[in-house]
C-alpha positions as CSV (number, residue, x, y, z in Angstrom):
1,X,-0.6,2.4,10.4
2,X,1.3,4.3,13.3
3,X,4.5,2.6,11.6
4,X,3.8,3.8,8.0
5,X,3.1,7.1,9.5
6,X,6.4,7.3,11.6
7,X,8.0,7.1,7.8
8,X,6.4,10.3,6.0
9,X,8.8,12.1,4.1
10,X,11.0,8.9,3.7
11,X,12.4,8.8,0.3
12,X,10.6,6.4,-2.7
13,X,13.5,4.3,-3.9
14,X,12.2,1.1,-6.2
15,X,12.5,-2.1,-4.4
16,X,13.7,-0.3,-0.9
17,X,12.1,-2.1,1.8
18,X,13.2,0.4,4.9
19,X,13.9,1.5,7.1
20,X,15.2,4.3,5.4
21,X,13.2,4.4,1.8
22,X,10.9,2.6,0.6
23,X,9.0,1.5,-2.8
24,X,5.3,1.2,-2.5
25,X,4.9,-3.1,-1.5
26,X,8.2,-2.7,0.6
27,X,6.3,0.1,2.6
28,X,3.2,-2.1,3.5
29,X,5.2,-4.9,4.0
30,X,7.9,-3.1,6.7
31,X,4.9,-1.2,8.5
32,X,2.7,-4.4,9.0
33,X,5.7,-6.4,10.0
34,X,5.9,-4.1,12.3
35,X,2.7,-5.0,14.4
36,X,3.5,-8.8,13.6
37,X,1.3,-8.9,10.4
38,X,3.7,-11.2,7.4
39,X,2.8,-10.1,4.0
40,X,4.6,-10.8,1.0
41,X,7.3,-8.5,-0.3
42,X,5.4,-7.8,-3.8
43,X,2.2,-6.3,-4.9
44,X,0.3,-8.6,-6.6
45,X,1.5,-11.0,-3.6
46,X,-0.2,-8.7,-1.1
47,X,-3.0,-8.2,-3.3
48,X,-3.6,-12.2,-3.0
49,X,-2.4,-12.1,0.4
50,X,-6.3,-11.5,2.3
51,X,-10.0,-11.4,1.2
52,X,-11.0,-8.8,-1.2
53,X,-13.8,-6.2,0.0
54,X,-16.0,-3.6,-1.9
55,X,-14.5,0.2,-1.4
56,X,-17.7,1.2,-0.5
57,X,-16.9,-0.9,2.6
58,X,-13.0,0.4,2.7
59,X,-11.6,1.0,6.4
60,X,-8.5,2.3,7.8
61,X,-5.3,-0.4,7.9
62,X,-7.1,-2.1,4.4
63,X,-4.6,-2.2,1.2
64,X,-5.3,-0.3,-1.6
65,X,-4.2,-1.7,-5.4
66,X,-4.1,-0.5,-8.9
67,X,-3.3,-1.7,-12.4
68,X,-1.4,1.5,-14.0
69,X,1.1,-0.5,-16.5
70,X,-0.7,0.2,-19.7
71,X,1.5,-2.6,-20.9
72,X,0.0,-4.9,-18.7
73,X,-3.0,-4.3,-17.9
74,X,-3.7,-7.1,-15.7
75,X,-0.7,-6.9,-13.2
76,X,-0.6,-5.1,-9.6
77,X,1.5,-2.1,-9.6
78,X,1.0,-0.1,-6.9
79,X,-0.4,-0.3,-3.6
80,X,-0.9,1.6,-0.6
81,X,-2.5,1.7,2.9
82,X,-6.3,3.2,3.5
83,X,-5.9,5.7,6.4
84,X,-9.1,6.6,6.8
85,X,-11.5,9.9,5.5
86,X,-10.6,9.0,1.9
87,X,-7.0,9.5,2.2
88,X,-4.2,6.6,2.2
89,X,-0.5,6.6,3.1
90,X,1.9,5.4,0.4
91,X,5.4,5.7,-1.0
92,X,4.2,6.9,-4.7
93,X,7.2,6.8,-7.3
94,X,11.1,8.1,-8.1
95,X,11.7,11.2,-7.0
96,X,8.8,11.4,-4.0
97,X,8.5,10.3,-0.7
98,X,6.5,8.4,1.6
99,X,2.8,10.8,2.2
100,X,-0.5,11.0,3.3
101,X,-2.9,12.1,0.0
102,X,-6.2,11.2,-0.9
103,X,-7.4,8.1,-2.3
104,X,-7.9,7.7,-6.3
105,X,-10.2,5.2,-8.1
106,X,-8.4,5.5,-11.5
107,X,-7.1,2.1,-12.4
108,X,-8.3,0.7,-9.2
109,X,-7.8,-3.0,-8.7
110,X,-9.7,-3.4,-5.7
111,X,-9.0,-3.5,-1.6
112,X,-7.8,-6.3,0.5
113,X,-8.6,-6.6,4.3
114,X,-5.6,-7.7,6.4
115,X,-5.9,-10.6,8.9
116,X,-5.1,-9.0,12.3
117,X,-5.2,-5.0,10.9
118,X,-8.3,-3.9,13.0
């Protein structure tokens, strides 16, 4: 998480994958490689890429998902890191830039525990 945090303020720029800007998946990716962690470069990769846990049992370094494409409801299409006291680090859309907000539920996929996070 310290390398996700070194990039607030970093422009969103779709498929960008750092060290300058970064899309959402390219953001996870870059900070876990990082501390040695591989993960796939897309979503719904990364949202296979570990076990799925309940958010009741969220922590901090766990990835985050949601389905937001109302034309496909069934596909990943955003993700971001849990930080910890209900807020998460993510690079949200065109126009913004890598932050630190509180976690949402709408559209929520589910959370995925990273081998090696803790």
């Amino acid at each position: 998480m310290t390398a996700a945090a070194s990039k607030l303020d970093a422009p969103y720029v779709w498929g960008a994958e750092g060290p300058d800007a970064f899309d959402c998946s390219g953001l996870i990716q870059w900070a876990y490689g990082r501390a040695g962690i591989r993960l796939p470069r897309v979503t719904h990769q990364q949202f296979a890429s570990g076990p799925q846990v309940p958010f009741a049992q969220i922590r901090p370094g766990d990835l985050i998902f949601w389905r937001l494409d109302p034309t496909n409801p069934g596909y990943i299409s955003h993700a971001a890191i849990y930080w910890g006291d209900g807020k998460m680090i993510q690079a949200p859309r065109t126009g913004d830039v890598v932050k630190i907000v509180p976690v949402h539920t709408r559209n929520l996929a589910g959370v995925v525990r990273v081998a090696g996070a803790d």
